[in-house]
NUDREN-355225 format. One line per 4 residues: for each residue x, y, z of N, C-alpha, C. Coordinates in nm, 4 decimals, decimal comma, m for minus. Example, Ala and Ser with C-alpha at 12.3 -4.5 7.8 and 13.67 -1.06 7.14 Angstrom:
! NUDREN-355225
1,3190:m0,5690:0,7800:1,2300:m0,4500:0,7800:1,3200:m0,3300:0,7800 | 1,2850:m0,2250:0,7080:1,3670:m0,1060:0,7140:1,2900:0,0030:0,7870;
//
This chain:
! NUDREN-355225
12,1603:10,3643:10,1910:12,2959:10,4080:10,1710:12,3067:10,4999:10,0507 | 12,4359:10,5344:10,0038:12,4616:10,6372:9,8718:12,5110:10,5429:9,8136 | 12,4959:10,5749:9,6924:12,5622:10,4881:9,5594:12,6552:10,6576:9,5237 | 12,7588:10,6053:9,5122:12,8283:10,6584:9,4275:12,8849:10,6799:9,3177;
12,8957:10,7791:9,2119:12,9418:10,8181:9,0996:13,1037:10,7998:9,0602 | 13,1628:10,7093:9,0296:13,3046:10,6984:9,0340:13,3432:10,7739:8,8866 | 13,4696:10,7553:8,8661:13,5610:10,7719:8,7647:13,6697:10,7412:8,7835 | 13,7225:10,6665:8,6805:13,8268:10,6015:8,7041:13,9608:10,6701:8,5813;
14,0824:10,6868:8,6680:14,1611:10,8174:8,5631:14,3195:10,7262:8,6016 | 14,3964:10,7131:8,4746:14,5265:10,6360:8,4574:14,6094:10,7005:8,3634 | 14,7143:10,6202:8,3386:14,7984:10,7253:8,2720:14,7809:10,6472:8,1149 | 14,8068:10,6586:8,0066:14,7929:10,5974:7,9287:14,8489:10,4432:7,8847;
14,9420:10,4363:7,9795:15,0738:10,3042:7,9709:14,9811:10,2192:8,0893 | 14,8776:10,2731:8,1566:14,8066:10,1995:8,2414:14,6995:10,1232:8,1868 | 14,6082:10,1845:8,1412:14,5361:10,2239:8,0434:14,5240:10,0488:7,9158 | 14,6321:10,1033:7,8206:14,6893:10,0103:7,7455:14,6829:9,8664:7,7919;
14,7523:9,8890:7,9405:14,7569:9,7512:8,0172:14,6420:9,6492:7,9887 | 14,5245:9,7385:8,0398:14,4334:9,6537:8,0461:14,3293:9,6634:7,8969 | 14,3806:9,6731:7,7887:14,3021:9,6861:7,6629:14,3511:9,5510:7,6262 | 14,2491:9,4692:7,6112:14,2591:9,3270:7,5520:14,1155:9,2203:7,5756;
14,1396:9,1431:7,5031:14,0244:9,0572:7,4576:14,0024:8,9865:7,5802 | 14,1361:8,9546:7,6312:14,1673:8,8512:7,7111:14,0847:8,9141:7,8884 | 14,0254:8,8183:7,9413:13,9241:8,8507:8,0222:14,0075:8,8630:8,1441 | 14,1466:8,7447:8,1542:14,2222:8,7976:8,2866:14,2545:8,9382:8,2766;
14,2548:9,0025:8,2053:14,3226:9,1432:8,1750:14,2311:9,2454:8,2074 | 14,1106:9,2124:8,2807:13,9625:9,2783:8,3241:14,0360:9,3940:8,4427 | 13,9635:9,4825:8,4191:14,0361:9,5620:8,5257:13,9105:9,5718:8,6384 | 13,8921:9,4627:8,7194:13,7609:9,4333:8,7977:13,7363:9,5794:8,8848;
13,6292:9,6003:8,9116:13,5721:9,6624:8,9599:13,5808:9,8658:8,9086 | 13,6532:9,8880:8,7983:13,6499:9,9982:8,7568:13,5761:10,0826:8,7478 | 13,4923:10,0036:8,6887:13,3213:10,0223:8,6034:13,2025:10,0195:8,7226 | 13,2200:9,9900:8,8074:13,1434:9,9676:8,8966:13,0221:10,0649:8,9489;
13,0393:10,1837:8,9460:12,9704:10,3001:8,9507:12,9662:10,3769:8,8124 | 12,9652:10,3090:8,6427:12,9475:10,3890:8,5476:12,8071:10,3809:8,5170 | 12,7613:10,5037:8,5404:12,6504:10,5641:8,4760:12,5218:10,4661:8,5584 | 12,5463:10,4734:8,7118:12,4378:10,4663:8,8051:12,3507:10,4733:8,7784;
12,1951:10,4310:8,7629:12,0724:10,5208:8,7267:12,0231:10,6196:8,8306 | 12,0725:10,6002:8,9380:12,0242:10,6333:9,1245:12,1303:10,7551:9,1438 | 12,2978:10,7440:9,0977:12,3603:10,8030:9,1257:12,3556:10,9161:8,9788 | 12,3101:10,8706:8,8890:12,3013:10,9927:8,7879:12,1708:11,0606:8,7958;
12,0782:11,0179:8,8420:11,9956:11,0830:8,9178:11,9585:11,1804:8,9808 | 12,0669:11,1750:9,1471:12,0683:11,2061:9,2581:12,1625:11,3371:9,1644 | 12,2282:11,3135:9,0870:12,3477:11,4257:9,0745:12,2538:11,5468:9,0022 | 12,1724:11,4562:8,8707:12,1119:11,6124:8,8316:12,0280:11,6939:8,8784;
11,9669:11,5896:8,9797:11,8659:11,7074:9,0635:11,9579:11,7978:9,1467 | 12,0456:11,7544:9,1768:12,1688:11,8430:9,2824:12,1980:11,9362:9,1714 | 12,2700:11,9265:9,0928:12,2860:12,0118:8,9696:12,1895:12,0892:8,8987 | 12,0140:12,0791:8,9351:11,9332:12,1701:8,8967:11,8894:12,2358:9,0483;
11,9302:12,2175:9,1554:11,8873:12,2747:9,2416:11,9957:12,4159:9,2644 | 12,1713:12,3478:9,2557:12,2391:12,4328:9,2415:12,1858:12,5466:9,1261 | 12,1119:12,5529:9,0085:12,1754:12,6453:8,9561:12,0543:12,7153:9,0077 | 11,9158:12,7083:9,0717:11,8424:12,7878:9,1170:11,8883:12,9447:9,1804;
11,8188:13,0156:9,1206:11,8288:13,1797:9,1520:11,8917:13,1599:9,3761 | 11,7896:13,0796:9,4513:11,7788:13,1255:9,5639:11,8870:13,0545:9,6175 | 11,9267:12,9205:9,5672:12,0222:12,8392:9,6170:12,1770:13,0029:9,6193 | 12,1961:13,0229:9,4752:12,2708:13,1216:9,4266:12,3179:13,2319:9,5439;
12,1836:13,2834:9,5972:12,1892:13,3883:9,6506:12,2129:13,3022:9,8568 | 12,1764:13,1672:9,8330:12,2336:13,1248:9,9742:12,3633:13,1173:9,9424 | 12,4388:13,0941:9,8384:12,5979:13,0654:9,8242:12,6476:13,1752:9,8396 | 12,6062:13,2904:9,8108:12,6754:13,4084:9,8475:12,6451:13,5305:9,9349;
12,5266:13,4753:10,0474:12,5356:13,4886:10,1766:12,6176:13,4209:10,2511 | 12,6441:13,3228:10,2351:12,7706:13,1636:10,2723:12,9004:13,2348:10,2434 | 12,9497:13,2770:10,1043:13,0655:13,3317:10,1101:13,1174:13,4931:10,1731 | 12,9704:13,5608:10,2238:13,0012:13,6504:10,2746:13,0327:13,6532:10,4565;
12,9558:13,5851:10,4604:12,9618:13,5485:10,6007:13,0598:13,5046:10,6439 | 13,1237:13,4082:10,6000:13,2606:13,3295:10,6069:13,3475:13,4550:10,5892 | 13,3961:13,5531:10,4917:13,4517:13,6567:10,4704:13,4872:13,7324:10,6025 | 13,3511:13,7313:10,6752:13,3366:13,8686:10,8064:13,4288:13,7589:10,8823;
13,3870:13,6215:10,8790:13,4494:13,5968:10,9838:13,5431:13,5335:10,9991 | 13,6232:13,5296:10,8626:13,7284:13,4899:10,8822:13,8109:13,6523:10,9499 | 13,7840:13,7317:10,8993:13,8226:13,9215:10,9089:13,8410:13,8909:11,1051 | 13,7135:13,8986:11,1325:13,7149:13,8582:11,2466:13,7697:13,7582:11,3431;
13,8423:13,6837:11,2991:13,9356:13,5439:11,3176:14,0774:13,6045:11,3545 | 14,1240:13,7550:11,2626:14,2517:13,7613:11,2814:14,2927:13,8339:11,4230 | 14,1633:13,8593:11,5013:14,1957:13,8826:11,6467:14,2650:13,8201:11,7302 | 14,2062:13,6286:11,6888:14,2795:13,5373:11,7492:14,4076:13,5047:11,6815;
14,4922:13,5126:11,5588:14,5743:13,5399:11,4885:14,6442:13,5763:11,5730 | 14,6278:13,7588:11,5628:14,7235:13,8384:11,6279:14,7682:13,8438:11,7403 | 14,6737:13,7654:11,8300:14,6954:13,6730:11,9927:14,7492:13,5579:11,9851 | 14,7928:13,4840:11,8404:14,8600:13,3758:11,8501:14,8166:13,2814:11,8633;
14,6799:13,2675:11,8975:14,5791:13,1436:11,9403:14,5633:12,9994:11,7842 | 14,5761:13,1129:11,6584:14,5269:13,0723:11,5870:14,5937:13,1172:11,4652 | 14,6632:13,0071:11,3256:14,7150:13,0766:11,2377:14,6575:13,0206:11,1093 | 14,7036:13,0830:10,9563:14,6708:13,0172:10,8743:14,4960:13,0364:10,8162;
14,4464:13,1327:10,8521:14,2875:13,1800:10,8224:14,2793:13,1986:10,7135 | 14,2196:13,0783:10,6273:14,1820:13,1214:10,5077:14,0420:13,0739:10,4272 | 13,9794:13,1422:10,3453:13,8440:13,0914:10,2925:13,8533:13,0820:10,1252 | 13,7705:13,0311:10,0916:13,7303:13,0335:9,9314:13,6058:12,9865:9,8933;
13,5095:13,0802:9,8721:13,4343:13,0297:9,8437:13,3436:13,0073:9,9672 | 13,2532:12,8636:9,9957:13,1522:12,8537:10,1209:13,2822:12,7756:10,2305 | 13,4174:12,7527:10,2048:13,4977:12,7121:10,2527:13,5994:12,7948:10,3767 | 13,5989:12,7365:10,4905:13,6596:12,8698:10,5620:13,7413:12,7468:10,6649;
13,8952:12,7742:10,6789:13,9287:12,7417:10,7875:14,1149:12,7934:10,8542 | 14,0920:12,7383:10,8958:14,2547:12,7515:11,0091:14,2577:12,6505:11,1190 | 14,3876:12,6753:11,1396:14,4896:12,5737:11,2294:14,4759:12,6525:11,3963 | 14,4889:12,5889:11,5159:14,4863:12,6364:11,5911:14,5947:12,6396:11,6933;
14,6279:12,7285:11,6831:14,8017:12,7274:11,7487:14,8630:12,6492:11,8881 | 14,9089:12,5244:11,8620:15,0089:12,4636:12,0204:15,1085:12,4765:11,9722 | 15,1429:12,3910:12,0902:15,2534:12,4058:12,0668:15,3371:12,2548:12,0205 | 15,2420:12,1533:11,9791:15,2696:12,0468:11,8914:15,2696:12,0711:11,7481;
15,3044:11,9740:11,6852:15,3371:12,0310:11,5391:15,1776:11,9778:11,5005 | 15,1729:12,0317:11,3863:15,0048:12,0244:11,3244:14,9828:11,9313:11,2255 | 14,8917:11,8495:11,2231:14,8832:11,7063:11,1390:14,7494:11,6904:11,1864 | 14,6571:11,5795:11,1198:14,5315:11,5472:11,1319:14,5194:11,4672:11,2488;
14,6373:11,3781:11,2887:14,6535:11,2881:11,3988:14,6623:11,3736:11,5711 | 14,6609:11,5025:11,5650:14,6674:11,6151:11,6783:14,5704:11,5854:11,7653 | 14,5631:11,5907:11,8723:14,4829:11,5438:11,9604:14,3584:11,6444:12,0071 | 14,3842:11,7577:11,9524:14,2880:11,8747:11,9988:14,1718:11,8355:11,9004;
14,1449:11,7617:11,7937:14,0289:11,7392:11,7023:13,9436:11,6598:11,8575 | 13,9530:11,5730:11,9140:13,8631:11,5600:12,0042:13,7990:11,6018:12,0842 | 13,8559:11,6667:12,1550:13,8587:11,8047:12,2244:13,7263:11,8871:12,1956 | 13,7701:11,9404:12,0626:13,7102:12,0429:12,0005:13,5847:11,9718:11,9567;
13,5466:11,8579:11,8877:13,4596:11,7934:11,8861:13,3604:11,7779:11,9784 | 13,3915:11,7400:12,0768:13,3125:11,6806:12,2492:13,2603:11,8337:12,2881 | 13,3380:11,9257:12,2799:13,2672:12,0575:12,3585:13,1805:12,1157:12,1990 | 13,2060:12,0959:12,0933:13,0918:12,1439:11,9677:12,9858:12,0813:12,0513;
12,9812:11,9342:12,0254:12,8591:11,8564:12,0640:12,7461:11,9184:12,1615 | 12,8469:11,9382:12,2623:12,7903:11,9724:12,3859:12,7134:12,0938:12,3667 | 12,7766:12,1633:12,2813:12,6658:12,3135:12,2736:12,5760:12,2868:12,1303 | 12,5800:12,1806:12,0723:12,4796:12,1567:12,0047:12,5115:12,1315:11,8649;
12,6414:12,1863:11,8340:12,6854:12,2139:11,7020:12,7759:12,0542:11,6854 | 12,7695:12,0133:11,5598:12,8695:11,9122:11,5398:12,9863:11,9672:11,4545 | 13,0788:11,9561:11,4822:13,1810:12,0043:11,3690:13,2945:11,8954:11,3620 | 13,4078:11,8388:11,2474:13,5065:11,7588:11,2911:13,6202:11,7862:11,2311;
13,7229:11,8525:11,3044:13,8158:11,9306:11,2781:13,9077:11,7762:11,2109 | 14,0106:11,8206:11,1325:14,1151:11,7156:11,0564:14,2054:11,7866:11,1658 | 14,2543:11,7114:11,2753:14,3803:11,7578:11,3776:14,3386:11,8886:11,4182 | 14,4431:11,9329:11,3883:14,4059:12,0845:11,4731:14,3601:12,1688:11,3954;
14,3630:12,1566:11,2482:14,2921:12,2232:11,1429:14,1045:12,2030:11,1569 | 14,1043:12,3363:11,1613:13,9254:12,3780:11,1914:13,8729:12,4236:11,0496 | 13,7880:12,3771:11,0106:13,7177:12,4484:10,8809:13,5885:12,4506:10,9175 | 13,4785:12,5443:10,8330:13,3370:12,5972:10,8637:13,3187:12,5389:10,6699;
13,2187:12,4081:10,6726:13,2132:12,4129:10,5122:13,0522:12,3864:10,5172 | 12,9539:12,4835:10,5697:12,8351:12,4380:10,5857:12,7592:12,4355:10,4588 | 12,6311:12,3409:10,4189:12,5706:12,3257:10,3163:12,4889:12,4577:10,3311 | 12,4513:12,4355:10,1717:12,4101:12,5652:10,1077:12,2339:12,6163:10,1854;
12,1625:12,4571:10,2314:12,0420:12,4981:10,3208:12,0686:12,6044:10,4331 | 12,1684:12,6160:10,5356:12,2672:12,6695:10,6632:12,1757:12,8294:10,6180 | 12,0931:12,7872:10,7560:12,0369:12,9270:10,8065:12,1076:13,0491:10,8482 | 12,1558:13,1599:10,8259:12,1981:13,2826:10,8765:12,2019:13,2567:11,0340;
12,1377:13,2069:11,1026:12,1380:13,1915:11,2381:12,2051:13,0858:11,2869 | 12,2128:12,9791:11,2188:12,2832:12,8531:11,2277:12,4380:12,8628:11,2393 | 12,4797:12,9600:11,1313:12,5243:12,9559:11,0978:12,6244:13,0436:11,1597 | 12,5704:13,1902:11,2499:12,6353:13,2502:11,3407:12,6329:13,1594:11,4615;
12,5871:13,0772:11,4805:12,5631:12,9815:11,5947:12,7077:12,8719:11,6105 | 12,7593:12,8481:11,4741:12,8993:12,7975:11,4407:13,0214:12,8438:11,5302 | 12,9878:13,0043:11,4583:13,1036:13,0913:11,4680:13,1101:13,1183:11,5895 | 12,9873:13,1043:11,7066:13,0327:13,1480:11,8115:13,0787:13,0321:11,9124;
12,9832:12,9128:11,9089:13,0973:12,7868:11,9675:13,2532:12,7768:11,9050 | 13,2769:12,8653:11,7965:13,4086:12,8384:11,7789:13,4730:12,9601:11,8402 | 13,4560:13,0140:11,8825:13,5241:13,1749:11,9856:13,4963:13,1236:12,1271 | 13,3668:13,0405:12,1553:13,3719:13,0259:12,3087:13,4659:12,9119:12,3180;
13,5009:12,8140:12,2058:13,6287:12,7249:12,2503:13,7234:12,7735:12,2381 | 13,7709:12,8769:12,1731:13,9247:12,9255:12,1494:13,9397:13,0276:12,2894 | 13,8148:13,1004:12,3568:13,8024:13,1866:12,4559:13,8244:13,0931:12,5680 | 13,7702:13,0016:12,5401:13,7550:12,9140:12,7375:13,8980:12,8433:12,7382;
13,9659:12,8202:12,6101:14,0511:12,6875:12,6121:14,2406:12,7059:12,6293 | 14,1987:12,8524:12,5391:14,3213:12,9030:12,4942:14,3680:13,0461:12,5292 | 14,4316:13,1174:12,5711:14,4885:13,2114:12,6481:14,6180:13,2155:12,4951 | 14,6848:13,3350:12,4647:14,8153:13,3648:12,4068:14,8923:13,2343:12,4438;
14,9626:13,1844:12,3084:15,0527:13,0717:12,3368:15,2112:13,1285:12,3083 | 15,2683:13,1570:12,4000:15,3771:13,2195:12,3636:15,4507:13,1138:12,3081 | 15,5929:13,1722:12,2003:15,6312:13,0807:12,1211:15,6178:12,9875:12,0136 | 15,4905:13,0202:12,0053:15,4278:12,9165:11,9156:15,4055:12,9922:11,8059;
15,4204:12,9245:11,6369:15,4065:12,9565:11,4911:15,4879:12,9580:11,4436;
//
């Protein structure tokens, strides 16, 4: 499994609460993940791999790529299929236009899931919101391999939704 790195953040009147000798006043389980040996570990090698020259230059093949295709996204935009295209960074996503209102509970995340699978790709949309947040390993080929199960589902599935946005 992962051990995780917590932190625990209160307001100062919270805080206070639990400053005392007195052991009922323990704020159990706070501490629970301070200063991991496994999880402080795991973080600095992540943190010396990030700052590597090549990792660098995969992050900003990642943010370029995402760039083209979000550019390329506003086709389905301007057909209505799809609104809300936006990236930052290795981060890229949008909403995909029904004509239900949009929330994580939307029923098209399954959908869209079951036919990724099927062509090989896993992806798991939050509702109808689609994002592309691939790790920094994500081959150039892999990675156009994304973008195009996500055009052959918006192509096979979705036609102009009139009314909708």
């Amino acid at each position: 499994g992962t051990m995780a790195l917590g932190v625990t953040a209160c307001t100062q009147k919270i805080y206070d609460a639990f400053v005392s000798d007195d052991k009922t006043k323990t704020f159990f389980h706070g501490h629970s993940f301070t200063a991991n040996p496994l999880a402080c570990t795991a973080s600095l090698a992540s943190l010396e791999l990030l700052l590597k020259k090549n990792c660098r230059e995969k992050i900003d093949i990642i943010v370029s790529m995402q760039k083209q295709f979000a550019e390329k996204m506003k086709n389905y935009e301007q057909r209505n299929i799809i609104k809300n295209i936006r990236y930052l960074g290795t981060i890229m996503a949008f909403e995909v236009n029904t004509n239900e209102s949009d929330g994580y509970l939307h029923n098209i995340a399954n959908e869209f899931t079951k036919f990724c699978l099927e062509k090989g790709v896993y992806l798991r949309p939050m509702g109808n919101t689609i994002y592309v947040m691939p790790p920094y390993c994500i081959k150039k080929k892999e990675l156009e391999k994304i973008y195009e199960v996500i055009e052959n589902f918006l192509s096979e599935n979705y036609s102009e939704v009139p009314g909708a946005g």
